[in-house]
C-alpha positions as semicolon CSV with decimal commas, in nm:
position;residue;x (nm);y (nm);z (nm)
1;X;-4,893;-6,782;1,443
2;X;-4,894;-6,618;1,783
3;X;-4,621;-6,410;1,861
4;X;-4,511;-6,261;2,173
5;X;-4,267;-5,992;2,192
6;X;-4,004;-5,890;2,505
7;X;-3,870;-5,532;2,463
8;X;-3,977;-5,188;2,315
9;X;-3,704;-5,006;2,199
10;X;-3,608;-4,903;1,804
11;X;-3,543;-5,236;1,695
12;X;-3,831;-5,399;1,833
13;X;-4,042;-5,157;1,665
14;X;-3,866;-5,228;1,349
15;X;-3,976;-5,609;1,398
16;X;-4,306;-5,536;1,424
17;X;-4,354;-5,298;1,176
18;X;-4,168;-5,628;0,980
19;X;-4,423;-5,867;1,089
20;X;-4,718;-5,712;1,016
21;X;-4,624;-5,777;0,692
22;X;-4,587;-6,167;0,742
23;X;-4,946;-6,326;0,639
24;X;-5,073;-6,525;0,953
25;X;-4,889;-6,347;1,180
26;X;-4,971;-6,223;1,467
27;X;-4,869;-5,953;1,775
28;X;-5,091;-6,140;2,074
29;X;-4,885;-5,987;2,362
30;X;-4,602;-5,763;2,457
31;X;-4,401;-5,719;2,817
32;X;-4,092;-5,506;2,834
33;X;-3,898;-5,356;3,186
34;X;-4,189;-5,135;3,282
35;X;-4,549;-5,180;3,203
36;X;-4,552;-4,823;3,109
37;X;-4,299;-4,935;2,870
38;X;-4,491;-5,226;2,758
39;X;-4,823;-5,019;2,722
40;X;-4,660;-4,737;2,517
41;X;-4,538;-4,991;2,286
42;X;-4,897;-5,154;2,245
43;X;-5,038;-4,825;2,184
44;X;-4,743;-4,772;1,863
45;X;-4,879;-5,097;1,766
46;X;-5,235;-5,007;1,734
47;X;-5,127;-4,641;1,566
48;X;-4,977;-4,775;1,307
49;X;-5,244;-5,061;1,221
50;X;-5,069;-5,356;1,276
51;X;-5,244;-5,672;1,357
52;X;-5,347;-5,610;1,719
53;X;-5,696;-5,858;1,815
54;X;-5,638;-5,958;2,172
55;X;-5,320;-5,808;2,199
56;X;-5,220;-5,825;2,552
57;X;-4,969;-5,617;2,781
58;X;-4,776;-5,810;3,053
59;X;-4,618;-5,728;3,380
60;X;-4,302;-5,913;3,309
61;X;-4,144;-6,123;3,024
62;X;-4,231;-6,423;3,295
63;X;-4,622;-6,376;3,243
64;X;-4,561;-6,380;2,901
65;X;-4,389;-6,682;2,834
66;X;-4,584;-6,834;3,053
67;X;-4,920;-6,739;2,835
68;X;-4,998;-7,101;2,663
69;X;-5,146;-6,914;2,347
70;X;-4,810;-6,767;2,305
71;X;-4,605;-6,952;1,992
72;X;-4,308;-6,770;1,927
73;X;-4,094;-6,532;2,149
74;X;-3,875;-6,264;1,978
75;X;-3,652;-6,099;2,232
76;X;-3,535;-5,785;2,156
77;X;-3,392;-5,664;2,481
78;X;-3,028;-5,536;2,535
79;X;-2,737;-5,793;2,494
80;X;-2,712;-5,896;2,866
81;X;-3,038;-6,003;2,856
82;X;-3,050;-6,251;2,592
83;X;-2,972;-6,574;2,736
84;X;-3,127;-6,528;3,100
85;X;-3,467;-6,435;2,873
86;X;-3,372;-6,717;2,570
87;X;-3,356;-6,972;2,846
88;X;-3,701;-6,843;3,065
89;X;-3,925;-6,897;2,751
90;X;-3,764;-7,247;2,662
91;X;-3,841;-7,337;3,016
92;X;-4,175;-7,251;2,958
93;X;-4,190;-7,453;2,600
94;X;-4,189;-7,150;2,373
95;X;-3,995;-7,168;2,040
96;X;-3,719;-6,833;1,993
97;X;-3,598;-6,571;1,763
98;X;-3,331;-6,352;1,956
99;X;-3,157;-6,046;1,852
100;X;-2,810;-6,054;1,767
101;X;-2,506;-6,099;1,908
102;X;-2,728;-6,412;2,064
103;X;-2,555;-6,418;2,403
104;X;-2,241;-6,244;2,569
105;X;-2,034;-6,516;2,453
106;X;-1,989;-6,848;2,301
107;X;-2,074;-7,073;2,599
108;X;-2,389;-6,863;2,672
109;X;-2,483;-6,949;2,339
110;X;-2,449;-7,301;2,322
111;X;-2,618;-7,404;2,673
112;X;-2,917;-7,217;2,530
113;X;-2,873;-7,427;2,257
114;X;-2,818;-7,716;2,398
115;X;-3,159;-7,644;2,628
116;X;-3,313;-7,617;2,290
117;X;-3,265;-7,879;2,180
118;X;-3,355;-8,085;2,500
119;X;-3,716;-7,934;2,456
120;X;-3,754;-7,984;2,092
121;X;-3,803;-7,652;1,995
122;X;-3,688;-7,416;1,740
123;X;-3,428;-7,143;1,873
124;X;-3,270;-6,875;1,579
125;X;-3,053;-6,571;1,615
126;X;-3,202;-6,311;1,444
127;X;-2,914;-6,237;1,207
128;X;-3,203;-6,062;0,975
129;X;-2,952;-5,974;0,681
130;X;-2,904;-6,313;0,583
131;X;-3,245;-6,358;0,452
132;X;-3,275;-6,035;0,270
133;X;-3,339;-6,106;-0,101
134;X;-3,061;-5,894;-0,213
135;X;-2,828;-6,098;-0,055
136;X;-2,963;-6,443;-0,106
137;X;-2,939;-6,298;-0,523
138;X;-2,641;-6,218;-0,435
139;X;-2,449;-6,561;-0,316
140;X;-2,621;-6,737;-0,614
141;X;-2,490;-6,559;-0,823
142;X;-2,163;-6,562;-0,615
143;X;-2,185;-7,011;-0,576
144;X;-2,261;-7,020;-0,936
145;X;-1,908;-6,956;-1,063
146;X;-1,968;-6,698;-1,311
147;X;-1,782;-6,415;-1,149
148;X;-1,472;-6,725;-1,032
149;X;-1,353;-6,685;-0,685
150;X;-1,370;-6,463;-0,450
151;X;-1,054;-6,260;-0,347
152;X;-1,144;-5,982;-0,147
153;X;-1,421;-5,854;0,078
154;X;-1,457;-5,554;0,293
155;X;-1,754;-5,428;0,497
156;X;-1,779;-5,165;0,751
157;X;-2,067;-5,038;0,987
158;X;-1,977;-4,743;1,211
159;X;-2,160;-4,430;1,357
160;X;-2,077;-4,099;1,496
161;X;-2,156;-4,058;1,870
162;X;-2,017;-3,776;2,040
163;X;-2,027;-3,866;2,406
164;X;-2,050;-4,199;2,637
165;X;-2,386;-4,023;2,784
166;X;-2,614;-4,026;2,448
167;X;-2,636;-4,404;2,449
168;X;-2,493;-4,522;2,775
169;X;-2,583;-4,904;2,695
170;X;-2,314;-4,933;2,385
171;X;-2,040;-4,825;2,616
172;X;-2,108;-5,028;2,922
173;X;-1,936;-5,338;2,994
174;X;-2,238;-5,457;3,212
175;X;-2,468;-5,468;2,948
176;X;-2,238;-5,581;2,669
177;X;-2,133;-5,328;2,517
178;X;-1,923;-5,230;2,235
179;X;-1,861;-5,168;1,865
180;X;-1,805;-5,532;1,799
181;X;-2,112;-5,639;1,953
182;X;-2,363;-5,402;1,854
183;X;-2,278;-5,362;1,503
184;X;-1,943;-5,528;1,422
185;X;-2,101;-5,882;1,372
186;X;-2,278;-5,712;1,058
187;X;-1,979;-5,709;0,877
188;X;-1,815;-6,039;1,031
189;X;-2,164;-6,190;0,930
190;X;-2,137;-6,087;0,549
191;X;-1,785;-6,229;0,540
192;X;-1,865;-6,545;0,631
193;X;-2,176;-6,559;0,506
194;X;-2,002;-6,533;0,162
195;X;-1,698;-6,723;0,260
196;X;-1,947;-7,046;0,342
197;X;-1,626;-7,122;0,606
198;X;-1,432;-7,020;0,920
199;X;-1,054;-6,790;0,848
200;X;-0,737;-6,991;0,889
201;X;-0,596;-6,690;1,039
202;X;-0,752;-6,353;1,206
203;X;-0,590;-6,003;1,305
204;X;-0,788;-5,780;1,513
205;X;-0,703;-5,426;1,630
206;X;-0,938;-5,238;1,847
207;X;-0,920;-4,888;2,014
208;X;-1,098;-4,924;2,390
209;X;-1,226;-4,642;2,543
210;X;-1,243;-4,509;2,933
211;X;-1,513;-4,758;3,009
212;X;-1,316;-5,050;2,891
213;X;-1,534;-5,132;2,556
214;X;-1,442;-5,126;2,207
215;X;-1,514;-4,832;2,074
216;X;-1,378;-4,874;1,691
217;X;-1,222;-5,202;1,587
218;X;-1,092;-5,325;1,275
219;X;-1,074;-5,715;1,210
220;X;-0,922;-5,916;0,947
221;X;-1,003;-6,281;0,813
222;X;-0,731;-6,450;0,615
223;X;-0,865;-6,775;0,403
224;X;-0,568;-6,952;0,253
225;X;-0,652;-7,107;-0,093
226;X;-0,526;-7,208;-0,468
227;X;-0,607;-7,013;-0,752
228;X;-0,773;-7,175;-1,072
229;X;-0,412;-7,220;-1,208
230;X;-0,254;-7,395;-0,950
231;X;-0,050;-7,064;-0,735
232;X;-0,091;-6,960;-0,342
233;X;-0,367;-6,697;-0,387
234;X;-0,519;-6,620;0,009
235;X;-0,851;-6,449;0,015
236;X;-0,855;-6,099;0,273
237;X;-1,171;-5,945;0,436
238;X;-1,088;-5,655;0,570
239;X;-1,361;-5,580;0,873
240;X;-1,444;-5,274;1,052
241;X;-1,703;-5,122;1,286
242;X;-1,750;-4,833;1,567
243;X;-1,976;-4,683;1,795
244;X;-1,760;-4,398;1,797
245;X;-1,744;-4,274;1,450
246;X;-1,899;-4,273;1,090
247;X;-1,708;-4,533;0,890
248;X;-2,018;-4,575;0,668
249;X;-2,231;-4,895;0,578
250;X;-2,043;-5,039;0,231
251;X;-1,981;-5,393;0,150
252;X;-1,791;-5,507;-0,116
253;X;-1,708;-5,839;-0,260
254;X;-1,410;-5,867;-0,553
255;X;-1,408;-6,203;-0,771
256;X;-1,122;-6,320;-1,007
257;X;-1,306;-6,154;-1,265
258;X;-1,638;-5,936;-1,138
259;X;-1,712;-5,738;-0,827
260;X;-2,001;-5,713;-0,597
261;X;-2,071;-5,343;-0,458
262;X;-2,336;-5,254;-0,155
263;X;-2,432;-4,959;-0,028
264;X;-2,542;-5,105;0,299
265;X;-2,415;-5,411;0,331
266;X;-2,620;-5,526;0,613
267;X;-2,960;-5,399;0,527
268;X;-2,953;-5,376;0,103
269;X;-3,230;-5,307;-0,109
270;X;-2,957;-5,337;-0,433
271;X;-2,623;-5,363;-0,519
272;X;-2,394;-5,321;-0,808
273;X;-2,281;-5,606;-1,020
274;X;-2,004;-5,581;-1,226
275;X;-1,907;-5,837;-1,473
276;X;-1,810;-5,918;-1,829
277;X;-2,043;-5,899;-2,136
278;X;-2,301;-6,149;-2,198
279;X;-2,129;-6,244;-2,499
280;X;-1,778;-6,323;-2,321
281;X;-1,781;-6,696;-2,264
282;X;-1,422;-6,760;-2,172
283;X;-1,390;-6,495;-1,912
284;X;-1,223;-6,758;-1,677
285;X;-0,949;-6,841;-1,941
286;X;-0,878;-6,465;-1,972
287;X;-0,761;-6,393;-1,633
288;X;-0,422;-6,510;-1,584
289;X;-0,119;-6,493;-1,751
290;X;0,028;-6,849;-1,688
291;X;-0,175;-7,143;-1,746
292;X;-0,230;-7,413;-1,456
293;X;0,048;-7,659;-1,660
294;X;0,281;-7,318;-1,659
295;X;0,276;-7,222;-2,005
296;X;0,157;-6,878;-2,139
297;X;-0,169;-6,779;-2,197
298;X;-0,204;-6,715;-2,542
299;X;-0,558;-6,552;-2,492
300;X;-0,628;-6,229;-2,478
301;X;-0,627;-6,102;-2,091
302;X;-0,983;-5,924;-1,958
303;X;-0,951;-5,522;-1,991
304;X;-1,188;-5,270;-1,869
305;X;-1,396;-5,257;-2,188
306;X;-1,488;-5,639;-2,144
307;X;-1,746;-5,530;-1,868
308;X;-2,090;-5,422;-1,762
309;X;-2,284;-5,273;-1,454
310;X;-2,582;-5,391;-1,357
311;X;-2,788;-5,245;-1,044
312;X;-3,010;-5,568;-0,908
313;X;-3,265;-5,418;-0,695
314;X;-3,495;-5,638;-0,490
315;X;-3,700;-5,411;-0,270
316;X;-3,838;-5,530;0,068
317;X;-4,208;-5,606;0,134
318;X;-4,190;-5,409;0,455
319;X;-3,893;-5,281;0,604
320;X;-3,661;-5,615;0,593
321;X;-3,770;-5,810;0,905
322;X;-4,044;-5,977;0,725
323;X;-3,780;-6,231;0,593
324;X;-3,668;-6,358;0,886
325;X;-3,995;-6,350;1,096
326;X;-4,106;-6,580;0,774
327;X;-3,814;-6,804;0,824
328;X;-3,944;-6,893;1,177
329;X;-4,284;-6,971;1,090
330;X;-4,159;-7,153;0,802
331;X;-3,944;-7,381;1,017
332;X;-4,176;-7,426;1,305
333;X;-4,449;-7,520;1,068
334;X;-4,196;-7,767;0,912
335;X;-4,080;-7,901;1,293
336;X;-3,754;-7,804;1,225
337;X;-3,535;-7,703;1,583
338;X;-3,289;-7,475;1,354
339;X;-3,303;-7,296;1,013
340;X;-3,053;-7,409;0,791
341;X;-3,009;-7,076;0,668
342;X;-2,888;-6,968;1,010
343;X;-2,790;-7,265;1,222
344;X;-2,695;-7,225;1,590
345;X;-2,355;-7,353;1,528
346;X;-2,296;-7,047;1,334
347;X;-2,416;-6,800;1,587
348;X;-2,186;-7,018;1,856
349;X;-1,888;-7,057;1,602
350;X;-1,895;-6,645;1,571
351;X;-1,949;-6,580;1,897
352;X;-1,631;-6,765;1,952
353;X;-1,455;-6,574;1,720
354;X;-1,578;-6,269;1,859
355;X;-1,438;-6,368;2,237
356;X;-1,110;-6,393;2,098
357;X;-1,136;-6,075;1,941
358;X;-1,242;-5,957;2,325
359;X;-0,986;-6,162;2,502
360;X;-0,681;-6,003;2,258
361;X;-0,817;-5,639;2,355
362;X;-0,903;-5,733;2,708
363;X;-1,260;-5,610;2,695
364;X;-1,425;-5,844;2,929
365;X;-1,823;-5,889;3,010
366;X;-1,945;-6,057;3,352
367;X;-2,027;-6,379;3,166
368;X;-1,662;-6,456;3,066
């Protein structure tokens, strides 16, 4: 499959390096701001031995699309830039995979969607951690029951930068910046990847800085729910992100009776499972007290010594990006529009969340 790539900056190169690892895949062109841009870029390409027959450097992201040999566009450009370049190559009939956060905000996202649909072709947000095989093992084993419900998560993903001038783009309205939207939908993502739903109710705090971004934010999700036995139990995810300081990359996930712990939630190669014995078969009747019908539970509760650790490790082919990349051929090849991993909706339905989250701190981009 042909692929044509807009963009040349650290991420982009971590596609590619991702792709050449997809069988059938192929780099056929590449067009960034500058040609020099675009030609530096090629040249990485060849240096590091990806597939490059015919690859061809472009002008503009218009003579790219444009290119009828071209398949698939990834865009990898910064986040003002998505939809304007999401909706040039579904004018010109080629199928999408765009970085995350998908558009400024919600209603960006769904007229690209909706244009997507209108021309029959497949349009994803590449939300790359959901396809990870760490994290697929992971909500199987979290759907199957074993571990009962879930009733906590946290995730955080925050860096140290010491000044607005090092990386001018996360800090500028214009280009939409921001903690939230360059790395806070990691954690939001996990949360409701794992929650398989929306919150009933969401908190968000966020400390803006001089050029009216987020700078650090923390976010919480509040899922209301019953307990196996009957009592008001709600399920927290405490959420946090910055582009100001180092909060570290952990996720973890706490069930009725196990836990889930990642080291880097939004890029892992393992985690840690904890959960009882093997030989413990009545691990759900060994949680609570009470019984559903009120009475007491005569059976002895879970203690520490009823556990085990297990590190699950499920090492990427290439550097992660392969799994997506491999969603989008799979999907095109199948005529599907959307992967059902990753619907649209979903990318809409958080982008929504994440305007609120905006509107409450007043940080406000030119598409509002």
């Amino acid at each position: 499959m042909n692929w044509g790539i807009i963009g040349a900056g650290v991420i982009v190169r971590k596609f590619a390096k991702g792709l050449s690892a997809v069988d059938d895949a192929r780099i056929c062109g590449v067009a960034s701001g500058h040609r020099s841009t675009a030609e530096t870029f090629a040249e990485y390409i060849k240096d590091n031995n990806f597939e490059t027959q015919d690859i061809r450097v472009y002008d503009s992201a218009e003579e790219l699309v444009r290119d009828p040999e071209m398949e698939v566009i990834y865009i990898g450009t910064p986040n003002d830039s998505h939809a304007p370049l999401c909706r040039l190559a579904l004018e010109n009939g080629k199928n999408v995979l765009c970085e995350k956060p998908f558009a400024l905000n919600a209603s960006e996202a769904a007229e690209i969607a909706e244009l997507a649909s209108e021309k029959n072709l497949f349009i994803m947000e590449a939300m790359w951690s959901r396809f990870l095989p760490a994290i697929k093992k992971a909500k199987e084993i979290a759907q199957s029951g074993e571990l009962g419900g879930i009733n906590y998560i946290h995730a955080t993903f925050g860096f140290h930068n010491a000044a607005v001038e090092g990386t001018k783009r996360l800090f500028d309205p214009a280009r939409g910046g921001g903690a939230l939207m360059d790395v806070g939908i990691y954690p939001i993502n996990f949360a409701l990847n794992f929650m398989e739903r929306f919150p009933d109710e969401i908190r968000a705090y966020a400390s803006v800085g001089t050029t009216g971004v987020d700078e650090t934010n923390d976010i919480e999700f509040l899922y209301h729910r019953l307990n196996r036995v009957g009592e008001n139990q709600d399920v927290l995810c405490h959420l946090s992100s910055s582009a100001r300081c180092d909060t570290g990359n952990e996720g973890r996930i706490s069930f009725e009776y196990g836990e889930m712990y990642f080291p880097c939630h939004w890029a892992p190669e393992s985690f840690i499972l904890r959960r009882p014995k093997r030989g413990i078969v009545d691990a759900a009747d060994r949680v609570y007290a009470v019984n559903s019908d009120g009475s007491k539970n005569e059976r002895p509760l879970l203690t520490d010594d009823d556990f085990e650790e297990e590190e699950i490790r499920l090492p990427f082919m290439s550097n992660g990006y392969e799994y997506e990349a491999m969603e989008v051929e799979r999907c095109i090849r199948e005529h599907l529009t959307e992967s059902p991993v990753h619907p649209m909706k979903q990318a809409i339905d958080t982008l929504s969340l994440m305007d609120g989250c905006r509107k409450l701190w007043g940080v406000k981009y030119s598409a509002d």
